[in-house]
MMTF fields as JSON, N, C-alpha, C and O atoms, coordinates in Angstrom:
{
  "mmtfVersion": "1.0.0",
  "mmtfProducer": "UNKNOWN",
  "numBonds": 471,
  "numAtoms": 472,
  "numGroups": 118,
  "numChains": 1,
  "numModels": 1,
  "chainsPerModel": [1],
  "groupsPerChain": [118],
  "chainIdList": ["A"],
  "bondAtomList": [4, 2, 8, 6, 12, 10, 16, 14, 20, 18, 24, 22, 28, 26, 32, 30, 36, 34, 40, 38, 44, 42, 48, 46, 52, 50, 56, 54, 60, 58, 64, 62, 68, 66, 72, 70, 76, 74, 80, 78, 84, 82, 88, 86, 92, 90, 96, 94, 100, 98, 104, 102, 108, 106, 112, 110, 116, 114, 120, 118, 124, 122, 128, 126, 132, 130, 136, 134, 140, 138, 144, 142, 148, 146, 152, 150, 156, 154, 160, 158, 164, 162, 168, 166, 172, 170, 176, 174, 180, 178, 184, 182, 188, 186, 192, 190, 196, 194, 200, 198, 204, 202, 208, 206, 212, 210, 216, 214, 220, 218, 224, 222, 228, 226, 232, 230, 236, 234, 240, 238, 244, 242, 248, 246, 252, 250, 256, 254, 260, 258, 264, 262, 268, 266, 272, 270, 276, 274, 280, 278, 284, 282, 288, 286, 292, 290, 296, 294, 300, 298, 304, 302, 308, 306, 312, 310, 316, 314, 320, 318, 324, 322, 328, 326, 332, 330, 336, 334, 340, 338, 344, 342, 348, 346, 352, 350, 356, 354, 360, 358, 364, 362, 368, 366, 372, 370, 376, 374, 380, 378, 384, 382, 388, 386, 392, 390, 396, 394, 400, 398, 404, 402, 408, 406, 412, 410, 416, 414, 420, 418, 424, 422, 428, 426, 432, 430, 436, 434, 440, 438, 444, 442, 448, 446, 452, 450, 456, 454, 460, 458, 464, 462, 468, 466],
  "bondOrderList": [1, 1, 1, 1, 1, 1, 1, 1, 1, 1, 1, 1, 1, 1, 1, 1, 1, 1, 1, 1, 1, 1, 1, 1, 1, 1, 1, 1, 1, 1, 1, 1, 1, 1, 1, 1, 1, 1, 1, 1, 1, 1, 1, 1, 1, 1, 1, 1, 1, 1, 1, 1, 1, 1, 1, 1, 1, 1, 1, 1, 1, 1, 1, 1, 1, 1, 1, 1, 1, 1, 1, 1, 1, 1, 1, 1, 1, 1, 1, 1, 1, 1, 1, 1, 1, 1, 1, 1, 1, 1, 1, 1, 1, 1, 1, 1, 1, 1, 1, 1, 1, 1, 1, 1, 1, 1, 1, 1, 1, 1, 1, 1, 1, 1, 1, 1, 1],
  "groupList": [{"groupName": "UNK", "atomNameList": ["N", "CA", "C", "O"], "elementList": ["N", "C", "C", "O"], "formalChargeList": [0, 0, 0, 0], "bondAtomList": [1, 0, 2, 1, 3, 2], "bondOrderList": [1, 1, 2], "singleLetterCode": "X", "chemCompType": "L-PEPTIDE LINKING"}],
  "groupTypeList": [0, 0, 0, 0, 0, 0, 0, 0, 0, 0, 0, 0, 0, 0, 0, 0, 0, 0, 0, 0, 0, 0, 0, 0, 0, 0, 0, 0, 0, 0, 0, 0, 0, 0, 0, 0, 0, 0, 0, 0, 0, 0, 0, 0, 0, 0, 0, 0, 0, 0, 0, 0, 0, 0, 0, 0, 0, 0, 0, 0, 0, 0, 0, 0, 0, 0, 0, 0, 0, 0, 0, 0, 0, 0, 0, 0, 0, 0, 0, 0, 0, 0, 0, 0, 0, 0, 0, 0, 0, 0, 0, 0, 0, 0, 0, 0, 0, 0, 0, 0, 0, 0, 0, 0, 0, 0, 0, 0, 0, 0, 0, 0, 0, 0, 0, 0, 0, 0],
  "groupIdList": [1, 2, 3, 4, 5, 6, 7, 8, 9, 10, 11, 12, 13, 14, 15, 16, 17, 18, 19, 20, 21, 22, 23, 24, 25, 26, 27, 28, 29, 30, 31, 32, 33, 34, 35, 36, 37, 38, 39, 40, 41, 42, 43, 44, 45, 46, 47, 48, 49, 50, 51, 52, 53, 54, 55, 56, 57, 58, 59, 60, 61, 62, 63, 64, 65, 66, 67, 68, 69, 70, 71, 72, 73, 74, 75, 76, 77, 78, 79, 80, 81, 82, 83, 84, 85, 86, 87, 88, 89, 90, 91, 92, 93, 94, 95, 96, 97, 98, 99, 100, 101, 102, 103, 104, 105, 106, 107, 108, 109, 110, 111, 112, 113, 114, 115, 116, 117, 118],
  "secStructList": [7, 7, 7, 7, 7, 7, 7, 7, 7, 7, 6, 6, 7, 7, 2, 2, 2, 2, 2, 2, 2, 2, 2, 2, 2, 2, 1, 7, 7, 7, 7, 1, 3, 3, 3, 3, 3, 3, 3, 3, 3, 3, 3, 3, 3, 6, 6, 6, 6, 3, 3, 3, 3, 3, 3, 3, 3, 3, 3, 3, 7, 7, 6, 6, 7, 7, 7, 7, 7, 7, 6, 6, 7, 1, 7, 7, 7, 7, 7, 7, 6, 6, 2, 2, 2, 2, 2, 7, 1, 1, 2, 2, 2, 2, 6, 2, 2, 2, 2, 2, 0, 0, 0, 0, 0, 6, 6, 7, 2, 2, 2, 2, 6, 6, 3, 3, 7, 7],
  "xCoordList": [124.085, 124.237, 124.452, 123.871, 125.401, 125.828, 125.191, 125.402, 124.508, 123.717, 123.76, 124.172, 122.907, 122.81, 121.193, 120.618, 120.838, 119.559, 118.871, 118.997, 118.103, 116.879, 115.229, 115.073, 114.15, 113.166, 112.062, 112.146, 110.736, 109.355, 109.032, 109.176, 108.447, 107.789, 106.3, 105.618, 105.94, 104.488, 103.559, 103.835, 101.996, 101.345, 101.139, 101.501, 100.85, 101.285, 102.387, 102.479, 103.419, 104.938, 106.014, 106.288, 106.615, 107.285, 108.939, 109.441, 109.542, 110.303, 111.48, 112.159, 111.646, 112.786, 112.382, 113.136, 110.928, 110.611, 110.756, 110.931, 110.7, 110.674, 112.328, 112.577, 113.169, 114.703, 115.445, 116.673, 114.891, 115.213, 114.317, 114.575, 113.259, 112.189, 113.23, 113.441, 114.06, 113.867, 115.406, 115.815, 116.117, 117.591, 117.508, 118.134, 116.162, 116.135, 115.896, 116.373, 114.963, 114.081, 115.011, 114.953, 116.101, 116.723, 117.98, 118.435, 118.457, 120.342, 119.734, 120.087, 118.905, 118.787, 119.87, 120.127, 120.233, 121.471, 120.647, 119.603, 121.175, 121.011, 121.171, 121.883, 120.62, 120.659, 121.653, 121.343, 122.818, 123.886, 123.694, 123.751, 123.498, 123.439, 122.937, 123.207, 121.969, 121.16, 121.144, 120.954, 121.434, 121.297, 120.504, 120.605, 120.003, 119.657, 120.993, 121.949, 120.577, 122.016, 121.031, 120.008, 122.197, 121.748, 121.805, 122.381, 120.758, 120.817, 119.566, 119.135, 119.184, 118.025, 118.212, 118.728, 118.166, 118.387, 117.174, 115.96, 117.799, 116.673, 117.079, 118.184, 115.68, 115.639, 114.575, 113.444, 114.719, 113.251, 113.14, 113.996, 111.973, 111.832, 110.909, 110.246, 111.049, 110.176, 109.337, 108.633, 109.133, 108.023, 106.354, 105.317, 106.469, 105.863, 105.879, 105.494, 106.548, 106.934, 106.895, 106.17, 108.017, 107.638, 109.129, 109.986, 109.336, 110.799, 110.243, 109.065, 111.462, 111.215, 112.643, 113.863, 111.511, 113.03, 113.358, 112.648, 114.356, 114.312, 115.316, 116.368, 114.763, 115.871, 116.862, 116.464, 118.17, 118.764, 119.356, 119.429, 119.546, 119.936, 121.324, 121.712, 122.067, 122.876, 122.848, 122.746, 122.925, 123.155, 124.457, 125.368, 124.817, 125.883, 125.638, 124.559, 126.434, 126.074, 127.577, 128.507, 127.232, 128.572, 129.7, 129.55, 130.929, 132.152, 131.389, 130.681, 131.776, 131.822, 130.475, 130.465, 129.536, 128.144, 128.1, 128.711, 127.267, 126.958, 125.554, 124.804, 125.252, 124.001, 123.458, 123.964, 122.431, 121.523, 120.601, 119.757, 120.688, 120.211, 118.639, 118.353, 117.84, 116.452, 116.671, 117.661, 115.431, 115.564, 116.078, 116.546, 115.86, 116.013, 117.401, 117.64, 118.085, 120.078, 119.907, 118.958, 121.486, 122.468, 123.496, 123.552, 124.447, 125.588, 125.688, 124.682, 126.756, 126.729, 128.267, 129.068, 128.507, 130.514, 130.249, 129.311, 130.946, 131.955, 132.576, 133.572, 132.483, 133.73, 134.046, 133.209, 135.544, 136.179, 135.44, 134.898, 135.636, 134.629, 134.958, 134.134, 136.169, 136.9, 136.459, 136.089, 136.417, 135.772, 134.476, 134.277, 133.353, 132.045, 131.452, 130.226, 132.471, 132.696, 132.833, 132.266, 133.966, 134.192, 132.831, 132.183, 132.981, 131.141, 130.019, 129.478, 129.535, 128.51, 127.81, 128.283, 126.504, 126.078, 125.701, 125.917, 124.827, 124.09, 125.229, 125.914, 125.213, 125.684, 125.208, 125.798, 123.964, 123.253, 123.312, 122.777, 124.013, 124.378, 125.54, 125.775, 126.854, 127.971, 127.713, 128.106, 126.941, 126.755, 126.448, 127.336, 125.495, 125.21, 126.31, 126.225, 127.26, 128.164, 129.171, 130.082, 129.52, 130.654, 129.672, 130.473, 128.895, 127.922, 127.935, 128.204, 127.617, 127.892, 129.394, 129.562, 130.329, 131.501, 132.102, 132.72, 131.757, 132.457, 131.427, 131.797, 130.227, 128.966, 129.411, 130.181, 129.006, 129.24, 130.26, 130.858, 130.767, 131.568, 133.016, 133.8, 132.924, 133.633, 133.781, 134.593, 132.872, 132.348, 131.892, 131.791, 131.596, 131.357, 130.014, 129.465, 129.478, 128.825, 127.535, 126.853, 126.938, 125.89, 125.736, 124.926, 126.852, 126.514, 125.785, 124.833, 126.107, 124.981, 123.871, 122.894, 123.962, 122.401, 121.533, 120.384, 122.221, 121.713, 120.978, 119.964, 121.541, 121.274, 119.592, 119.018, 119.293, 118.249, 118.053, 119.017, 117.466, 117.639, 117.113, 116.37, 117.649, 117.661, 116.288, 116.032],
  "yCoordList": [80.464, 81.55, 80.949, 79.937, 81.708, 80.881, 82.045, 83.256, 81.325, 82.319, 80.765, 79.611, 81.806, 81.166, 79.987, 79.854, 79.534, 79.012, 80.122, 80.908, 79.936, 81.295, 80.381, 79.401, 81.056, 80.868, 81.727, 82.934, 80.935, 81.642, 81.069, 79.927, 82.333, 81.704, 81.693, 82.573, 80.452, 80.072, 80.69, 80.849, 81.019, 81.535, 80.95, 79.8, 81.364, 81.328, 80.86, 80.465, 80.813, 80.394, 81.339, 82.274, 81.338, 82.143, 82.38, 81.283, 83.154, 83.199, 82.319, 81.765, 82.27, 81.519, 79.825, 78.966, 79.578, 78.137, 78.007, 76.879, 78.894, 78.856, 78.79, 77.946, 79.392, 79.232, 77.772, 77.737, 76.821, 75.912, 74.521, 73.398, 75.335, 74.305, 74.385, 73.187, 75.107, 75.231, 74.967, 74.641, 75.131, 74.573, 72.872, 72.27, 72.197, 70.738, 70.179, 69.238, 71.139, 70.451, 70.684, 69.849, 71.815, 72.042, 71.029, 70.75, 70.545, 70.071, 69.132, 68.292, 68.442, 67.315, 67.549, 66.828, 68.823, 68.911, 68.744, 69.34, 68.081, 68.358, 69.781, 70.505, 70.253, 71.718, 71.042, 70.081, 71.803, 71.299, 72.92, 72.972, 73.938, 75.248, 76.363, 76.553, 77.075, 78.136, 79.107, 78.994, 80.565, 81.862, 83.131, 83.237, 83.727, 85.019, 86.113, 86.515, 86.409, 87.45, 88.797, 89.147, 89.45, 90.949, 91.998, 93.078, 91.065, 92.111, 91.44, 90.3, 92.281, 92.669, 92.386, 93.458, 91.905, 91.83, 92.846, 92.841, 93.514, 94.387, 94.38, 94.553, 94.089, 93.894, 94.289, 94.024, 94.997, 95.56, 94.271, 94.039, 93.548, 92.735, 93.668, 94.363, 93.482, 93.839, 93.502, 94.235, 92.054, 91.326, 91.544, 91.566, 91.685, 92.817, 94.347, 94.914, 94.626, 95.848, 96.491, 97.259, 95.739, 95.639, 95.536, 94.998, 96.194, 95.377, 95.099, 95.328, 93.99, 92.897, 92.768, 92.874, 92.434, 92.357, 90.675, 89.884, 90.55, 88.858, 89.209, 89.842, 88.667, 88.043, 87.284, 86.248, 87.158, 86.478, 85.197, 85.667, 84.155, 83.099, 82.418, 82.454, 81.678, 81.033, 79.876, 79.894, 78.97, 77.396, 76.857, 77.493, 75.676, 75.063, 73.745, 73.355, 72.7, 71.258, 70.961, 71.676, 69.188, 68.51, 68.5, 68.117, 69.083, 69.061, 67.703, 66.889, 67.784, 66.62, 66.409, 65.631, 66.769, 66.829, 67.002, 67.89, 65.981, 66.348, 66.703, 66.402, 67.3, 67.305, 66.834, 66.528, 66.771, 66.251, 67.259, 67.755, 67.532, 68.552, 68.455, 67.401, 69.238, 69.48, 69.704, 70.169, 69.25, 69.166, 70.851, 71.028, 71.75, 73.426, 73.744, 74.858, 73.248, 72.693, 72.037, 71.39, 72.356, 71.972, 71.104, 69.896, 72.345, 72.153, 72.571, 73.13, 72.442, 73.208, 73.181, 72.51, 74.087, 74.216, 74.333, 74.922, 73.87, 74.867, 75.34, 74.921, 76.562, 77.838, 78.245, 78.074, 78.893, 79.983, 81.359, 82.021, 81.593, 83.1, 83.855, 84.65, 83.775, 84.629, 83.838, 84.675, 82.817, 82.255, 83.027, 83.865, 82.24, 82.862, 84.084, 84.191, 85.386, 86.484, 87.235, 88.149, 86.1, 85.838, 85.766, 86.33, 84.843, 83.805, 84.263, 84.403, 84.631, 85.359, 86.329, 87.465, 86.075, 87.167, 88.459, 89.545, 88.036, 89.924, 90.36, 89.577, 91.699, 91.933, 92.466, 93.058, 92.059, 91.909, 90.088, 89.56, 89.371, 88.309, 88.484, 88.165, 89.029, 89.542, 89.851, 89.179, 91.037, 91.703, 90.437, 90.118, 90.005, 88.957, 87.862, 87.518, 87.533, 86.984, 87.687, 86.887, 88.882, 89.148, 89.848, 90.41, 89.921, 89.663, 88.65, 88.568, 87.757, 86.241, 86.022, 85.706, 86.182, 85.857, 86.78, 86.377, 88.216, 88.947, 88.686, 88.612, 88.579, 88.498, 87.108, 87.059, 85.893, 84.186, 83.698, 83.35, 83.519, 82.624, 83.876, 83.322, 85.03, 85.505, 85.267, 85.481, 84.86, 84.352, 85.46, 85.186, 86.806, 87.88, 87.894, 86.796, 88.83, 88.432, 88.122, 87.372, 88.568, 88.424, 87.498, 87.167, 86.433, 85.02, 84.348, 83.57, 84.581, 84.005, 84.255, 83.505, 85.591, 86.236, 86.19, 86.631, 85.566, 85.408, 83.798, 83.642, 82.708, 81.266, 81.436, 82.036, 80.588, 79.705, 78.55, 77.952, 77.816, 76.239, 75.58, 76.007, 74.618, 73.836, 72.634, 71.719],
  "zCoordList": [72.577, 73.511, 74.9, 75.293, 75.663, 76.541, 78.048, 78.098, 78.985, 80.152, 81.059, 80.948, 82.154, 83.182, 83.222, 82.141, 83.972, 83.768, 84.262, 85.201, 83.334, 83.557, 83.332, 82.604, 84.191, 84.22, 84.28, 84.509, 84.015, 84.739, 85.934, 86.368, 86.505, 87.795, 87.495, 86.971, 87.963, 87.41, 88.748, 89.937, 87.708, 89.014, 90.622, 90.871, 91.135, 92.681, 93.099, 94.261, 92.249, 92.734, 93.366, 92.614, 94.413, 94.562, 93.863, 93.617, 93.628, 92.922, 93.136, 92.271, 94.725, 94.861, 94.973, 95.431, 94.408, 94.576, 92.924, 92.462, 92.233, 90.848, 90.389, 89.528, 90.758, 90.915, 91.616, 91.533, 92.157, 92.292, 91.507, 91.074, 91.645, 90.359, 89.184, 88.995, 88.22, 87.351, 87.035, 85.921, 88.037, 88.33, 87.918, 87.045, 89.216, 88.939, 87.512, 86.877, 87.262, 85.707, 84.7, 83.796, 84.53, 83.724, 83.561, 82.452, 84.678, 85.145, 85.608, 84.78, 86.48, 87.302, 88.867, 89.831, 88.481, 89.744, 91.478, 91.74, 92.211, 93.303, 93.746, 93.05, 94.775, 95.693, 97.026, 97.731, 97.1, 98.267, 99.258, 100.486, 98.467, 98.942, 97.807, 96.621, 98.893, 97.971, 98.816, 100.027, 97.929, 98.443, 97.642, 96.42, 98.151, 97.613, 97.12, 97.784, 95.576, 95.655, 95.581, 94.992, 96.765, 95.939, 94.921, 94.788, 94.064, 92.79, 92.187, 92.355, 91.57, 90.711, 89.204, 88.886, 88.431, 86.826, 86.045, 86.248, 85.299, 84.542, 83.027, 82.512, 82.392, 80.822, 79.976, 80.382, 78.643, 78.262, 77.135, 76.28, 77.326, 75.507, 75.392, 76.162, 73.913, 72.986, 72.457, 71.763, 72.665, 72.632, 73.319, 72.655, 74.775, 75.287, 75.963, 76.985, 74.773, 75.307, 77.035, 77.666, 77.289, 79.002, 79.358, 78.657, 80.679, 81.684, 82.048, 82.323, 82.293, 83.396, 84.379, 84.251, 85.556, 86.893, 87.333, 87.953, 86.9, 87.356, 88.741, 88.653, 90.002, 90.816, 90.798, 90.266, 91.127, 90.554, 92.497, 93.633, 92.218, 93.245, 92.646, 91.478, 93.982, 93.355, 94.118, 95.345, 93.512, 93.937, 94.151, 93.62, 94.903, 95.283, 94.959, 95.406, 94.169, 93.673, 94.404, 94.778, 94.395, 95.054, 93.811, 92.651, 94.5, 92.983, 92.439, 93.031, 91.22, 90.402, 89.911, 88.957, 90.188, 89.766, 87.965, 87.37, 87.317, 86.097, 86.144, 87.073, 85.194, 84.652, 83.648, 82.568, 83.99, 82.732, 82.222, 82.97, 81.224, 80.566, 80.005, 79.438, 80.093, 79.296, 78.03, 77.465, 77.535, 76.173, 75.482, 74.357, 76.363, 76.09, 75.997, 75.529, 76.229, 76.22, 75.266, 74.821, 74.78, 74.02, 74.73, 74.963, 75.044, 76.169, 77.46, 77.898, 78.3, 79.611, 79.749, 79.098, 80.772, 80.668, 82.434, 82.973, 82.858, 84.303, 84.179, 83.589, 84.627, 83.868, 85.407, 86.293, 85.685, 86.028, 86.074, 85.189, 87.645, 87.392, 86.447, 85.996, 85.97, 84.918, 83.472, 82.649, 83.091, 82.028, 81.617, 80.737, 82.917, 82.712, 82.77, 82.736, 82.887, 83.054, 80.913, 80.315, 80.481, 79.266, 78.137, 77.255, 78.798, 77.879, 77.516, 76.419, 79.285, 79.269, 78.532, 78.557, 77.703, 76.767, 77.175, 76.638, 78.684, 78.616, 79.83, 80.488, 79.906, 81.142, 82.513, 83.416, 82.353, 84.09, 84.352, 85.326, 83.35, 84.346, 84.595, 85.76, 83.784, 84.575, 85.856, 86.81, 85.945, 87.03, 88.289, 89.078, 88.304, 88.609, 89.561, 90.74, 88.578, 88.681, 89.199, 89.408, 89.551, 90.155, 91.526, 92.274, 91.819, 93.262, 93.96, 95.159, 93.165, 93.647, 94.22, 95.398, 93.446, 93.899, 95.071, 96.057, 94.716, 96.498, 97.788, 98.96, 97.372, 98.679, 99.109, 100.068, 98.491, 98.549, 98.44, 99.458, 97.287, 97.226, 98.619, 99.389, 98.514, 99.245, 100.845, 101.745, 100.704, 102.412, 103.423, 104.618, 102.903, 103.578, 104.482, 104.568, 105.079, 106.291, 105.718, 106.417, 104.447, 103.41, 103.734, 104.599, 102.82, 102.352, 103.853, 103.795, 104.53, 105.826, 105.813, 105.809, 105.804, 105.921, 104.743, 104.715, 103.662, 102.362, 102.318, 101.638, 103.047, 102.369, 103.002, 103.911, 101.993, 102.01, 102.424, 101.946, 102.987, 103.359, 102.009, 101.125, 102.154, 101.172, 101.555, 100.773]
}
């Protein structure tokens, strides 16, 4: 199944320290640029019969960056917003992903008011 890196945020962690914790531990990727997107992810498991709201962030690595993967990987791709648009299993990471691309990667007045320091 092909998604984005997804995580827990451990107690007293804040979410967006848990979104770059979990970026590193997962990829080994460096953080070149980080932002808040606006949007909310919503999902019911059934496991505990519960939604859940994940925040969603997006990161910036230097072109050419590999990763190194956690043992929780298989593979990893760089895709085309239009690829990973393709790929993608649920569709609140679509969603996700085409936020990212008009707010950020669009360069609109957000993406300022959105970064995070690194």
């Amino acid at each position: 199944m092909w998604q984005f890196i997804t995580g827990t945020v451990r107690t007293g962690e804040r979410a967006v320290d848990a979104a770059r914790r979990e970026l590193v531990e997962e990829t080994g990727l460096v953080i070149k640029g980080f932002w808040i997107v606006p949007f909310v992810n919503s999902f019911y498991a059934a496991a505990d019969d519960a939604v859940h709201m994940s925040p969603f962030f997006a990161a910036e690595v230097d072109k050419g960056s590999e990763p190194t993967l956690s043992p929780e990987h298989q593979e990893y791709a760089w895709c085309t917003r239009e690829e990973a648009d393709k790929t993608l299993v649920w569709p609140g990471q679509r969603e996700g992903l085409r936020i990212v691309h008009e707010y950020i990667v669009g360069g609109r007045e957000a993406s300022r008011l959105l970064t995070i320091p690194v």
